[in-house]
DSSP file (Angstrom, degrees, kcal/mol; ACC not computed):
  #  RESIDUE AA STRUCTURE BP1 BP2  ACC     N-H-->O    O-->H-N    N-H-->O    O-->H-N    TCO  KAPPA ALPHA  PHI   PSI    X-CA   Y-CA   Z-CA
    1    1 A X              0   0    0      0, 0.0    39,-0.2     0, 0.0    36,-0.1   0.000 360.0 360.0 360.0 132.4  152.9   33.7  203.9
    2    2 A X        -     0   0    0     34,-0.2     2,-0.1     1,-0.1    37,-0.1  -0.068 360.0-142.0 -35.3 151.6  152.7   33.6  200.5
    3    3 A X        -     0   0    0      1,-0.0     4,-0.2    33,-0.0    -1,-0.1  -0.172  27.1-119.2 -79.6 178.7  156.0   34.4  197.7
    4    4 A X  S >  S+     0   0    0      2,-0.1     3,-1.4    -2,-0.1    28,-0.1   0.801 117.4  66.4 -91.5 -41.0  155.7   36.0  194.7
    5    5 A X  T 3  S+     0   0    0      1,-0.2     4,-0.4     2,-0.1     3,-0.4   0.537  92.2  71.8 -67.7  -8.6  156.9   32.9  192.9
    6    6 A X  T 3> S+     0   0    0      1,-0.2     4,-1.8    26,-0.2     3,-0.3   0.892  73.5  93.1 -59.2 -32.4  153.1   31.4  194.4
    7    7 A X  H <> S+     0   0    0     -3,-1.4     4,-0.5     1,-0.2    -1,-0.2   0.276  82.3  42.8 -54.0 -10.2  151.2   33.5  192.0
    8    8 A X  H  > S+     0   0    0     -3,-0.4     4,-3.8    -2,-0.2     5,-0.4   0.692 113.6  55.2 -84.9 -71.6  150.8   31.3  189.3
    9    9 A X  H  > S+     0   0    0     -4,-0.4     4,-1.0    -3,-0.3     3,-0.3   0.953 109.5  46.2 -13.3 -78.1  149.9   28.0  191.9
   10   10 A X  H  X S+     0   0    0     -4,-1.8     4,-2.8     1,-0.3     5,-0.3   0.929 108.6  62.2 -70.1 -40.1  147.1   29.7  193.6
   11   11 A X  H  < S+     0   0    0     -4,-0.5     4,-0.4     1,-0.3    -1,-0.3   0.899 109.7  36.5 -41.5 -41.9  146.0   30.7  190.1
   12   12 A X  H  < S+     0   0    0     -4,-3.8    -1,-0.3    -3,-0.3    -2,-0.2   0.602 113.3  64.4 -92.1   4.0  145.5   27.4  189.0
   13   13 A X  H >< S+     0   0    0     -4,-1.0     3,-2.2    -5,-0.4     4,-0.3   0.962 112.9  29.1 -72.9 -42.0  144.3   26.7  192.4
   14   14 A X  T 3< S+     0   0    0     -4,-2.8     3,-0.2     1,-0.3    -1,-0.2   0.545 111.2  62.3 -88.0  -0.5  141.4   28.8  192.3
   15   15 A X  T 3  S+     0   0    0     -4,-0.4    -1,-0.3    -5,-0.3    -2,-0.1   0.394 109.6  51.3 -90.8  18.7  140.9   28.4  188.3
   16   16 A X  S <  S+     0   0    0     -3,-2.2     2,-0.4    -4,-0.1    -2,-0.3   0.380 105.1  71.9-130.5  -8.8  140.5   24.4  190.0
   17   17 A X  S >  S-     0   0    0     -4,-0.3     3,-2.2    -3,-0.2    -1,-0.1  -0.663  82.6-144.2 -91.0  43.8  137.8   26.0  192.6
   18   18 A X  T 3  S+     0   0    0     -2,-0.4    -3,-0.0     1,-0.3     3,-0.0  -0.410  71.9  25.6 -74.8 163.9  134.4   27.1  191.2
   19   19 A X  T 3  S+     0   0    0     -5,-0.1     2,-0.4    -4,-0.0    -1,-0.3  -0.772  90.6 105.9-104.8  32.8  132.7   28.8  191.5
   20   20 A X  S <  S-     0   0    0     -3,-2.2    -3,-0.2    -6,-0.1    48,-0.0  -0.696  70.3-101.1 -43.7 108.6  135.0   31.2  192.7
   21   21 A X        -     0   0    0     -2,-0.4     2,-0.8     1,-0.1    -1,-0.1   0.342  32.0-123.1 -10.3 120.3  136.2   34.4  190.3
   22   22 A X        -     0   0    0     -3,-0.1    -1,-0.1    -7,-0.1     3,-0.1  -0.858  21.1-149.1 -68.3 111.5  139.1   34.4  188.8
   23   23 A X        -     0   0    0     -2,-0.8     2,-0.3     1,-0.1     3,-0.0   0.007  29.1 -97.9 -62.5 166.5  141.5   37.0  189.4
   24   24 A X     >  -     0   0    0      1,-0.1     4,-1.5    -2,-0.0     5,-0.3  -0.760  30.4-119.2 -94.8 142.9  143.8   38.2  187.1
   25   25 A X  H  > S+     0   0    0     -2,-0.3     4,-0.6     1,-0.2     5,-0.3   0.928 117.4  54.6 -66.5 -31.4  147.5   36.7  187.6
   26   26 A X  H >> S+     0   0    0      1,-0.2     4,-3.1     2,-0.2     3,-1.9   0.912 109.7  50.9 -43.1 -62.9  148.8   40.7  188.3
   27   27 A X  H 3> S+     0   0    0      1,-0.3     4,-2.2     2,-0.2    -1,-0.2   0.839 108.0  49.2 -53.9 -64.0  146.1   40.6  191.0
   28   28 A X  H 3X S+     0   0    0     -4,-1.5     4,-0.6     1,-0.2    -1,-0.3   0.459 112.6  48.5 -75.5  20.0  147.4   37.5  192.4
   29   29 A X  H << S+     0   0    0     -3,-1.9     4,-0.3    -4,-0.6    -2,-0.2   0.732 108.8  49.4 -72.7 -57.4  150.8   38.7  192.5
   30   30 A X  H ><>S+     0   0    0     -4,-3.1     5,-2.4    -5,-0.3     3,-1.4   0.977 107.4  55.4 -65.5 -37.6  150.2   41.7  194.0
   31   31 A X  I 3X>S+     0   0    0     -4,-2.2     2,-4.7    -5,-0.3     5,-1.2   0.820 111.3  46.6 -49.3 -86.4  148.1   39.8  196.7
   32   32 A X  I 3<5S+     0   0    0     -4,-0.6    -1,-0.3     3,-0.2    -2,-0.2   0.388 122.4  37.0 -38.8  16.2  151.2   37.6  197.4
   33   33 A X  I X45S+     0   0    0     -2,-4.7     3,-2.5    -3,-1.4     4,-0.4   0.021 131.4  14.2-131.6-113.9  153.5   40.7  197.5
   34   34 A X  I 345S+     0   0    0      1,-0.3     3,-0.5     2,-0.2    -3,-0.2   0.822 135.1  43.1 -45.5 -54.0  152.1   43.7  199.0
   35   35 A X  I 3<<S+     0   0    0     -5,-2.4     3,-0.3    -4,-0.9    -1,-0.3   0.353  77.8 114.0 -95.8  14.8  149.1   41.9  200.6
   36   36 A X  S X <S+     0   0    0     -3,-2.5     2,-2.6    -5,-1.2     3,-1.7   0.885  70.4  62.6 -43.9 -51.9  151.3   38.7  202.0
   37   37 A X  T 3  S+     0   0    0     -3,-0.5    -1,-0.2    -4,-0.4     3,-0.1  -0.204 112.8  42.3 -75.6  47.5  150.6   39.7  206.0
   38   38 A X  T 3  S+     0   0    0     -2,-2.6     2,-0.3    -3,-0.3    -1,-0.3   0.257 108.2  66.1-169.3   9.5  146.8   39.1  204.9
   39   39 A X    <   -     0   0    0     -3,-1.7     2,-0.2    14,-0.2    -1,-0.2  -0.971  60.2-164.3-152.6 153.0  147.0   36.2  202.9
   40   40 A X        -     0   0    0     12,-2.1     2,-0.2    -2,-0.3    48,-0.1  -0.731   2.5-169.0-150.8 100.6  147.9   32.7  203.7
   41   41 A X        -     0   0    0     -2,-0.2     2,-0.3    10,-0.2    10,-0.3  -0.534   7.5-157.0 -64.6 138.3  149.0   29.4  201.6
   42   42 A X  E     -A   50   0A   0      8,-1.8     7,-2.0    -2,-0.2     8,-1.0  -0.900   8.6-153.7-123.3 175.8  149.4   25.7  202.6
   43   43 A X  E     -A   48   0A   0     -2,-0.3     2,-0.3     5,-0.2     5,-0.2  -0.960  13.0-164.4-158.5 127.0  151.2   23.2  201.1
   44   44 A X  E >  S-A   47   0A   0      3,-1.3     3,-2.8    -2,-0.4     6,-0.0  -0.876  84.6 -19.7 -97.7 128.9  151.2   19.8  200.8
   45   45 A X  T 3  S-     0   0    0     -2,-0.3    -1,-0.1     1,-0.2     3,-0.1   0.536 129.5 -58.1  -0.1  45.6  154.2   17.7  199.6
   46   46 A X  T 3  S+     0   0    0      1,-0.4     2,-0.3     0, 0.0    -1,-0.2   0.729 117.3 114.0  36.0  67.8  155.2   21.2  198.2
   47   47 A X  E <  S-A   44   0A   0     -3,-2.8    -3,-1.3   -38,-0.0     2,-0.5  -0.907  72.8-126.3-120.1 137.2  152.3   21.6  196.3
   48   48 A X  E     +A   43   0A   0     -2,-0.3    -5,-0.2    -5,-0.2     3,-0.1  -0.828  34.3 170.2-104.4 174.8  150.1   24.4  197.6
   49   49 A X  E     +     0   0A   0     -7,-2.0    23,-2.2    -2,-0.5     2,-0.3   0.290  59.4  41.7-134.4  -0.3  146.5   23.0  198.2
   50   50 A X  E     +AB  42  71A   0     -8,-1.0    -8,-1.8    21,-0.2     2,-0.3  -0.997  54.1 172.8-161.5 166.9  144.9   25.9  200.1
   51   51 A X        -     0   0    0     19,-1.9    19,-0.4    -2,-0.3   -10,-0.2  -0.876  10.7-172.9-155.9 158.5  144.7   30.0  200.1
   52   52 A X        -     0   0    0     -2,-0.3   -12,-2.1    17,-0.2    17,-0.2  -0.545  11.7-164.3-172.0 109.1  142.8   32.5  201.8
   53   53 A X  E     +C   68   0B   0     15,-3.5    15,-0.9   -14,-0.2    14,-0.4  -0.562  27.3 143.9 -68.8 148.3  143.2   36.5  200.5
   54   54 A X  E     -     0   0B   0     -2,-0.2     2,-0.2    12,-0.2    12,-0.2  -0.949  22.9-168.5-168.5-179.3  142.0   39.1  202.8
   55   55 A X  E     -C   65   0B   0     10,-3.6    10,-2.4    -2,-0.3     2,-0.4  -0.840  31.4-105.8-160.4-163.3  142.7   42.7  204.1
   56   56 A X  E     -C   64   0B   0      8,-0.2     8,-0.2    -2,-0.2     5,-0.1  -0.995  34.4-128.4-144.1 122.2  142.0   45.1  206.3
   57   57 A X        -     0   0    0      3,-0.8     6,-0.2     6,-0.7     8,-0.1  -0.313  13.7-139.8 -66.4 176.3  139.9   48.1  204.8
   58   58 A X  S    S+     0   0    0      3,-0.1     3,-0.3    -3,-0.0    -1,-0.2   0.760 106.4  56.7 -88.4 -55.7  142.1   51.5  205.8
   59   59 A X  S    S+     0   0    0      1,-0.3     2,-0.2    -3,-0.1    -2,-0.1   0.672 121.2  25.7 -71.2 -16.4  138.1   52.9  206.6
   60   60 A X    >   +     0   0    0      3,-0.1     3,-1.1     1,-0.0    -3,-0.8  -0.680  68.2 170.6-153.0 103.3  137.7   50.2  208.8
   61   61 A X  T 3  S+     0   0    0     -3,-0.3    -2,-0.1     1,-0.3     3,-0.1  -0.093  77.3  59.6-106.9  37.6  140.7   48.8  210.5
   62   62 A X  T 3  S+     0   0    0     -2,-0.3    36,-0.9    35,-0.1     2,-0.4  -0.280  94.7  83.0-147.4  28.2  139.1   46.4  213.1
   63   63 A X    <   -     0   0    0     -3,-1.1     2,-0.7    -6,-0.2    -6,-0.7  -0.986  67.7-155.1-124.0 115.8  137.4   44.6  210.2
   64   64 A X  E     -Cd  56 100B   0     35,-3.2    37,-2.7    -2,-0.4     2,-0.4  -0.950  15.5-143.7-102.9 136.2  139.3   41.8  208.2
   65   65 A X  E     -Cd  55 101B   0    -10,-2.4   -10,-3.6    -2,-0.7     2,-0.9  -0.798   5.4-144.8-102.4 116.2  137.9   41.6  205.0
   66   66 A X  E     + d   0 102B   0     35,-2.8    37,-0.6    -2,-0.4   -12,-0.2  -0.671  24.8 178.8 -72.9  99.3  137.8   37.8  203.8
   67   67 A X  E     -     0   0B   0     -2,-0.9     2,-0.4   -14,-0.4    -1,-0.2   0.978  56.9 -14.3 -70.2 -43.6  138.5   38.0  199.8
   68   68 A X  E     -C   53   0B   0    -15,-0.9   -15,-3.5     2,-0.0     2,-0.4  -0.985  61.2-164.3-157.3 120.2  138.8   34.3  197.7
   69   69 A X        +     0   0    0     -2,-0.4     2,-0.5   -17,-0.2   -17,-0.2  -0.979  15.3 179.8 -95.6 105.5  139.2   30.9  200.1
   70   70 A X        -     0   0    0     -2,-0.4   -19,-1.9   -19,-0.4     2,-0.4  -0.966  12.5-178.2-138.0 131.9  140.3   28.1  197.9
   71   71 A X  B     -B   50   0A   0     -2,-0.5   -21,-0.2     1,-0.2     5,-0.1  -0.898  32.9-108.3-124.0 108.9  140.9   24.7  199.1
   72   72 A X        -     0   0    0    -23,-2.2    -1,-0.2    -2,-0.4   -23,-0.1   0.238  24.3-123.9   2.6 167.1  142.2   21.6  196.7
   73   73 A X  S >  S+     0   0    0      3,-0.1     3,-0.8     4,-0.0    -1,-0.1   0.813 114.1  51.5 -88.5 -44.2  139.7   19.1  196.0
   74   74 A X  T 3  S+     0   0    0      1,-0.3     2,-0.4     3,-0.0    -2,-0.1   0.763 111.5  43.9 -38.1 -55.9  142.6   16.5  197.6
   75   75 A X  T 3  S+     0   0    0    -26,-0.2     3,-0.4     2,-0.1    -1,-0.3  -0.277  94.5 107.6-127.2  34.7  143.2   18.5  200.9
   76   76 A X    <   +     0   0    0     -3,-0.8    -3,-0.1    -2,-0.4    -4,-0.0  -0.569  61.4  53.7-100.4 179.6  139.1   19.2  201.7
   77   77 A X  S    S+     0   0    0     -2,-0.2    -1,-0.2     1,-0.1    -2,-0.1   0.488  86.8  93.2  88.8 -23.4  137.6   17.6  204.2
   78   78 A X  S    S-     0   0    0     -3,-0.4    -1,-0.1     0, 0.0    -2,-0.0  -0.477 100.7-101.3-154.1  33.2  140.4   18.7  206.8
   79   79 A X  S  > S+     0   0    0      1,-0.1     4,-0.6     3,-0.1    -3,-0.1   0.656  75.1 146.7  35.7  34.3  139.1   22.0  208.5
   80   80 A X  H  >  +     0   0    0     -5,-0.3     4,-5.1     2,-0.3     3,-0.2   0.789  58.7  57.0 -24.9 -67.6  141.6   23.9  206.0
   81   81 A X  H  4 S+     0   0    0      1,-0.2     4,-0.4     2,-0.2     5,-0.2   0.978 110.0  36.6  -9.1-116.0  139.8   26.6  205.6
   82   82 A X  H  > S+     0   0    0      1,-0.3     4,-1.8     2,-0.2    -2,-0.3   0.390 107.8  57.5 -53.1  -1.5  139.4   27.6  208.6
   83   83 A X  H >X S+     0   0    0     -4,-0.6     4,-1.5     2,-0.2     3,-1.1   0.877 104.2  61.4 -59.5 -73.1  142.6   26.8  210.1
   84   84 A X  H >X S+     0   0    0     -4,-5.1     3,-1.7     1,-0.3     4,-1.7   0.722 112.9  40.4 -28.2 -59.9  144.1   29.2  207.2
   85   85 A X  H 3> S+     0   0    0     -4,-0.4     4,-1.4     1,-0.3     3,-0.3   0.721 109.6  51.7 -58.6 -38.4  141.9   31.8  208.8
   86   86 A X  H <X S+     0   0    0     -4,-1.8     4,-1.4    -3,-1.1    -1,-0.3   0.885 112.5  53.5 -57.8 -30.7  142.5   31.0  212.4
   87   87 A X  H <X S+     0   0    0     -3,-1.7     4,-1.0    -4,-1.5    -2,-0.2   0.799 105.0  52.5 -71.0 -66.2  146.0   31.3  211.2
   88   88 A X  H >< S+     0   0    0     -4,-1.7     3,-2.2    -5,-0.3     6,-0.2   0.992 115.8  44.8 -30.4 -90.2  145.4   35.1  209.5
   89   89 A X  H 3< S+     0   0    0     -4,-1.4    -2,-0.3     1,-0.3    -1,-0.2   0.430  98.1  59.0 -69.6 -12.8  144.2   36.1  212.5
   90   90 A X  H 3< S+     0   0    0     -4,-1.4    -1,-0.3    -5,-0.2    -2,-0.2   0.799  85.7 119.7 -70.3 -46.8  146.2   35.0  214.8
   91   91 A X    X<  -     0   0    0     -3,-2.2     3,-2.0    -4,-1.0     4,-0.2   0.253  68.0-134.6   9.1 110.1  148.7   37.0  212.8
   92   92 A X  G >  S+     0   0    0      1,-0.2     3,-1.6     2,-0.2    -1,-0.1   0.979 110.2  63.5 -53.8 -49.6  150.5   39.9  214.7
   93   93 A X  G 3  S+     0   0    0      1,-0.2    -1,-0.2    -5,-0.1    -2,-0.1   0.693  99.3  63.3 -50.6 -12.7  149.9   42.2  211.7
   94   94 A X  G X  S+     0   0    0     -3,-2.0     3,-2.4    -6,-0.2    -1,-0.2   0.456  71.7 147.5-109.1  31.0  145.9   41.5  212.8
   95   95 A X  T <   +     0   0    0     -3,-1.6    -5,-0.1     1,-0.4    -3,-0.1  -0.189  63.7  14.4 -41.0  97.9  146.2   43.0  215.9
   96   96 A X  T 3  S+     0   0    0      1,-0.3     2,-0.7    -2,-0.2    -1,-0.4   0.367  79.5 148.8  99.8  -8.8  143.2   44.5  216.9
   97   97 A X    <   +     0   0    0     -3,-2.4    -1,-0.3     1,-0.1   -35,-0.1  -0.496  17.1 175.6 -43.3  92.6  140.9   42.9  214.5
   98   98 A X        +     0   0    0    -36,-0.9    55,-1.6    -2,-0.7     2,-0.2   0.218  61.8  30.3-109.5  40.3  137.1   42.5  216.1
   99   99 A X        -     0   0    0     53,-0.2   -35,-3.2    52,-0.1     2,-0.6  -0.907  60.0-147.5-164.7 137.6  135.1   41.1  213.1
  100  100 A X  E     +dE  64 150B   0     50,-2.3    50,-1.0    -2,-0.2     2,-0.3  -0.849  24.2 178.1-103.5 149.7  135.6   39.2  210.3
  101  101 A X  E     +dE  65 149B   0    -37,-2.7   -35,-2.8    -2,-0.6     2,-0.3  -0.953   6.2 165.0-143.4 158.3  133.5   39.9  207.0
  102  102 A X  E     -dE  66 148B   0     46,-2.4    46,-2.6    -2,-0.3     2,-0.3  -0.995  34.0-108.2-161.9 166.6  133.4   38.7  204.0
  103  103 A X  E     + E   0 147B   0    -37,-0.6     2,-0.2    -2,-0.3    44,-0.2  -0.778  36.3 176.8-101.7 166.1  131.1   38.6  200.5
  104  104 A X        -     0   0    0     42,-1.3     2,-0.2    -2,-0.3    40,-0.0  -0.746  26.0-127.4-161.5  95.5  129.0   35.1  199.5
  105  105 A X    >   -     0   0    0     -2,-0.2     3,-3.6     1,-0.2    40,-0.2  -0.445  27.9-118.2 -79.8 142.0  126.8   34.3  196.8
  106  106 A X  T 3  S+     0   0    0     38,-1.1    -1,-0.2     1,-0.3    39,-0.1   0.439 113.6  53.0 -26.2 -48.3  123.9   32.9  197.7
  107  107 A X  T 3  S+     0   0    0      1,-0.1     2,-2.9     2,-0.0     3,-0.3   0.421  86.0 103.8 -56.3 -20.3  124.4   29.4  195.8
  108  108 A X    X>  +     0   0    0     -3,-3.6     4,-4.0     1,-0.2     3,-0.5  -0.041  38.5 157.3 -59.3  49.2  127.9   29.2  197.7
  109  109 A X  H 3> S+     0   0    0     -2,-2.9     4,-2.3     1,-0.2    -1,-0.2   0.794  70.2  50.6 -69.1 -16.9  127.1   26.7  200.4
  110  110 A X  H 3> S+     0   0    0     -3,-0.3     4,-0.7     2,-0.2    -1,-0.2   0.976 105.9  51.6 -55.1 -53.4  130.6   25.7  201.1
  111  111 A X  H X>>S+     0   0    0     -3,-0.5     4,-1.2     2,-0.2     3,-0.8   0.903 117.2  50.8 -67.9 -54.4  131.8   29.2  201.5
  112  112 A X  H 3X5S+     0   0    0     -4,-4.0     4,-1.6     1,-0.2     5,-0.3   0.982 106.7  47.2 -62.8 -50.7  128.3   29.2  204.3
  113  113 A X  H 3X5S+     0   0    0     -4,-2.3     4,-3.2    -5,-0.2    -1,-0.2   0.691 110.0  55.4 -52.4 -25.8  129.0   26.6  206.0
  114  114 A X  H <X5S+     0   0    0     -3,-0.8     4,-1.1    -4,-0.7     3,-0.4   0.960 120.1  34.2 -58.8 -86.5  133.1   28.1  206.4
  115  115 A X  H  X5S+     0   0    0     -4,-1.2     4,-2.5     1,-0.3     3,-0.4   0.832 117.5  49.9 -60.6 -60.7  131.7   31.5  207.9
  116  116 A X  H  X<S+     0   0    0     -4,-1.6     4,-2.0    -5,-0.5    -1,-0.3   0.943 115.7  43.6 -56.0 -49.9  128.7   30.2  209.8
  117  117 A X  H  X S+     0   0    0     -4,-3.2     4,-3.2    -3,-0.4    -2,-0.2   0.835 112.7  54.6 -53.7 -16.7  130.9   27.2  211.6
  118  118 A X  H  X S+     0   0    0     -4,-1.1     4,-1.0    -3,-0.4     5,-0.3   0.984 110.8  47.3 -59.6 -73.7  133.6   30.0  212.1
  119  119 A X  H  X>S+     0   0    0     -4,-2.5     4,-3.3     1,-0.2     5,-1.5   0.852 119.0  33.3 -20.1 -64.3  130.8   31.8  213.8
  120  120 A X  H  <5S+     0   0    0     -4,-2.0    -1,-0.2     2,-0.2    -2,-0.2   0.957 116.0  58.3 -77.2 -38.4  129.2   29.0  216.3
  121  121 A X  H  <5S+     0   0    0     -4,-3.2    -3,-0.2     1,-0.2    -2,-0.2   0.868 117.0  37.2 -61.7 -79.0  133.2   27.4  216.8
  122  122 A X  H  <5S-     0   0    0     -4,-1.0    -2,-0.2    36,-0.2    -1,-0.2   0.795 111.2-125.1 -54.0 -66.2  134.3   31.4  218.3
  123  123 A X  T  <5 +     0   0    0     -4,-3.3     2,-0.3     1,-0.3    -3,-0.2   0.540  60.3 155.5 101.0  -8.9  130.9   31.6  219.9
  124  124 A X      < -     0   0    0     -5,-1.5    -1,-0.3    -6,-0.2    29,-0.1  -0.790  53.9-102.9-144.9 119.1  130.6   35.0  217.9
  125  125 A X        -     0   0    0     -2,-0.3    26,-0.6    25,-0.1     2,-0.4   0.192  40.8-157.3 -23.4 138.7  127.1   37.0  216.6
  126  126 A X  E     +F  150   0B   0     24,-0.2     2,-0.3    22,-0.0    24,-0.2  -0.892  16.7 175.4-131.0 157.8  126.9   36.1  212.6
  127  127 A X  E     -F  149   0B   0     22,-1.4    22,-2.7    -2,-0.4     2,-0.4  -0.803  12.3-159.6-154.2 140.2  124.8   38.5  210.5
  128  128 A X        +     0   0    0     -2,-0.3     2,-0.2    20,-0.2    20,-0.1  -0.943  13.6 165.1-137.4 131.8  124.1   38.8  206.7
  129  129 A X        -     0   0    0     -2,-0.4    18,-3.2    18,-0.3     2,-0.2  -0.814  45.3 -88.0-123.0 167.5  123.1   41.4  204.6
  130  130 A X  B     +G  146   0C   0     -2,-0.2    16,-0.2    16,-0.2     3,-0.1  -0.476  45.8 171.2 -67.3 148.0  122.9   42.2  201.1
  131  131 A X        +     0   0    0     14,-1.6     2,-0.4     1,-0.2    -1,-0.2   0.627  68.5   8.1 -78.0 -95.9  126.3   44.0  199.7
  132  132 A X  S    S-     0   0    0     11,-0.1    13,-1.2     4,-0.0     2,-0.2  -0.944  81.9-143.5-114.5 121.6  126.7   44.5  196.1
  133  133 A X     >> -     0   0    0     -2,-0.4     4,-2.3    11,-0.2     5,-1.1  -0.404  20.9-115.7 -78.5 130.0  123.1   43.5  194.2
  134  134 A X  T  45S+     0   0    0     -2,-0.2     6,-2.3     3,-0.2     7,-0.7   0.954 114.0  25.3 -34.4 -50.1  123.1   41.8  190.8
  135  135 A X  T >45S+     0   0    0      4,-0.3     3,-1.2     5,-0.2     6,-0.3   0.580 121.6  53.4 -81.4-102.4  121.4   44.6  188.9
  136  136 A X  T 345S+     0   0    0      1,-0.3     3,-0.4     2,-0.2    -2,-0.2   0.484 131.6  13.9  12.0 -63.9  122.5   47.9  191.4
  137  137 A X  T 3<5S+     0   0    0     -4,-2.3    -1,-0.3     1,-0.3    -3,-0.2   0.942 135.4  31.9-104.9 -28.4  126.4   46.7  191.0
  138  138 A X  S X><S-     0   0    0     -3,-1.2     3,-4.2    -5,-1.1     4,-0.9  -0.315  94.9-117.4-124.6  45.7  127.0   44.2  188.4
  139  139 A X  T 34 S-     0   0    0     -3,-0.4    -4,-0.3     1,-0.2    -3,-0.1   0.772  74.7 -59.3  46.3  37.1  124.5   45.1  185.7
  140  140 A X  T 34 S+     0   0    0     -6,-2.3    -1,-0.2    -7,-0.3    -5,-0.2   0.743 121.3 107.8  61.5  -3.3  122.6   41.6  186.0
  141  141 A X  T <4 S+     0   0    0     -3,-4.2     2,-0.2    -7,-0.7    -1,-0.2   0.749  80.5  51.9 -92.5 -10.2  126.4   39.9  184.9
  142  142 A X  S  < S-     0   0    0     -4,-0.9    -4,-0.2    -8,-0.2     2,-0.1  -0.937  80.0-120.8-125.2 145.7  126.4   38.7  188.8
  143  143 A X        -     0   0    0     -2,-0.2     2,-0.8     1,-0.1   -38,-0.1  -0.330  59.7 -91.1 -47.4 141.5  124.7   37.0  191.6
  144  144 A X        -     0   0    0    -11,-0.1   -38,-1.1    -2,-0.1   -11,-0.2  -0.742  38.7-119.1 -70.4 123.6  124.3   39.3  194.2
  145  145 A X        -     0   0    0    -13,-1.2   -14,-1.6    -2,-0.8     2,-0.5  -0.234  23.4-149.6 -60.7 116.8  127.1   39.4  196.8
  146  146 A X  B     -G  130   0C   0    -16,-0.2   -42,-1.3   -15,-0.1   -16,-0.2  -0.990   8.4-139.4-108.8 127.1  126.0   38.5  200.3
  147  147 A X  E     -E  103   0B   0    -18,-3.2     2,-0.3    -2,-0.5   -18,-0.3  -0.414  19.5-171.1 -69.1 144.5  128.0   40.2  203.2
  148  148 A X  E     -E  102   0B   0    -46,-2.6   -46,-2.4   -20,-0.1     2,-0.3  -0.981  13.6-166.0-129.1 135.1  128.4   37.2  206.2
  149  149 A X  E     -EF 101 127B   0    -22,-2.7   -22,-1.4    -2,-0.3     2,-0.3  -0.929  11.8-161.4-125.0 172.9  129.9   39.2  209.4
  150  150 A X  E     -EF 100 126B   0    -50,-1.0   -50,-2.3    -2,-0.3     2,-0.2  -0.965  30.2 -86.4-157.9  93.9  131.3   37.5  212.1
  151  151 A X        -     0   0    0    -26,-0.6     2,-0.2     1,-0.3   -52,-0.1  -0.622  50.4 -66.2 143.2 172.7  131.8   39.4  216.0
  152  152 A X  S    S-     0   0    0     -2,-0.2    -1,-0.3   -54,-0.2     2,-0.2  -0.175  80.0-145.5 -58.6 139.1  132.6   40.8  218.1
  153  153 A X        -     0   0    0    -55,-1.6     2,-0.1    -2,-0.2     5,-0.1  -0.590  25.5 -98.1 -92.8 174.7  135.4   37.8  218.0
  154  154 A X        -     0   0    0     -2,-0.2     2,-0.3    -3,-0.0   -32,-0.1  -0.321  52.8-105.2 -67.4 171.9  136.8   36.4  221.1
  155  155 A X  S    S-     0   0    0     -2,-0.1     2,-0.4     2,-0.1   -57,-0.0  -0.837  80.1  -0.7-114.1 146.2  140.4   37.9  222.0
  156  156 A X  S    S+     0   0    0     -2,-0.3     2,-0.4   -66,-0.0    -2,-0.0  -0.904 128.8  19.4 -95.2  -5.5  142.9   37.0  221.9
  157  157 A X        -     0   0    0     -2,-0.4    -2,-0.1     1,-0.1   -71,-0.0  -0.879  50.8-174.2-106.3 152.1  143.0   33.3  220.5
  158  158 A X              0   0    0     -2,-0.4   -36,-0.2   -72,-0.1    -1,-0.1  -0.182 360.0 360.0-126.6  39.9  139.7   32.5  218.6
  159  159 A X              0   0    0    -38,-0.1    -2,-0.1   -73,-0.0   -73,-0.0   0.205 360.0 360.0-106.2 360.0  141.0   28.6  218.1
């Protein structure tokens, strides 16, 4: 689980990760605080080299919502990813979870390739729809946001 003292790390992990967002460092604090049972670091000769945010909407509390996956350039290559996440979910706090979801712009092929092998490795129904639309949510300043969902997942291990 992330520290508080990580927030600054995973910032420059993910400002080392395009094309992923940047967050604000309050934002990744507060992830690593409050939203620590949903978020997961690794670390390499105590460096960390990988992240994965998420949550659990309150509106929909059998959904974990995947936010920002960032993996080193060093430590790629090494199912990472997806470990964090088996890892997440495996989680007591995700107890009852039967889908994972997440957003993806289109141009993201790493971030497809994550969610769709997650998909075929579980065995598990993939679907993607539009989210949030370039013009409709971000005023043309954004790619449109592709939802990828992922279940029903297996119970109870999905390694």
């Amino acid at each position: 689980m992330p520290a508080a003292t990580d927030g600054p790390a995973i910032s420059v992990l993910i400002a080392a990760c395009p094309p992923l967002d940047r967050n604000s460092a309050y934002c990744n604090l507060l992830q690593c605080t409050d939203f620590a049972d949903s978020c997961i670091v690794a670390e390499s000769d105590g460096s960390i080299v990988g992240w994965v945010s998420g949550y659990r909407p309150p509106a929909a509390p059998d959904l974990f919502f995947v936010w920002q996956v960032a993996v080193s350039p060093a430590a790629r290559g090494q199912r990472l990813a997806a470990r964090m996440i088996d890892a997440l979910l495996a989680r007591p706090q995700q107890a009852g979870v039967t889908h994972l979801t997440t957003t993806v712009t289109d141009d993201n092929r790493a971030s497809w390739a994550l969610f769709e092998g997650l998909a075929r490795r579980w065995n598990a129904p993939f679907e993607r729809t539009a989210r949030f639309e370039r013009e409709a949510h971000f005023a043309g300043a954004h790619a449109t946001e592709w939802q990828a969902q992922i279940g029903p997942l297996p119970q109870p291990s999905r390694s």
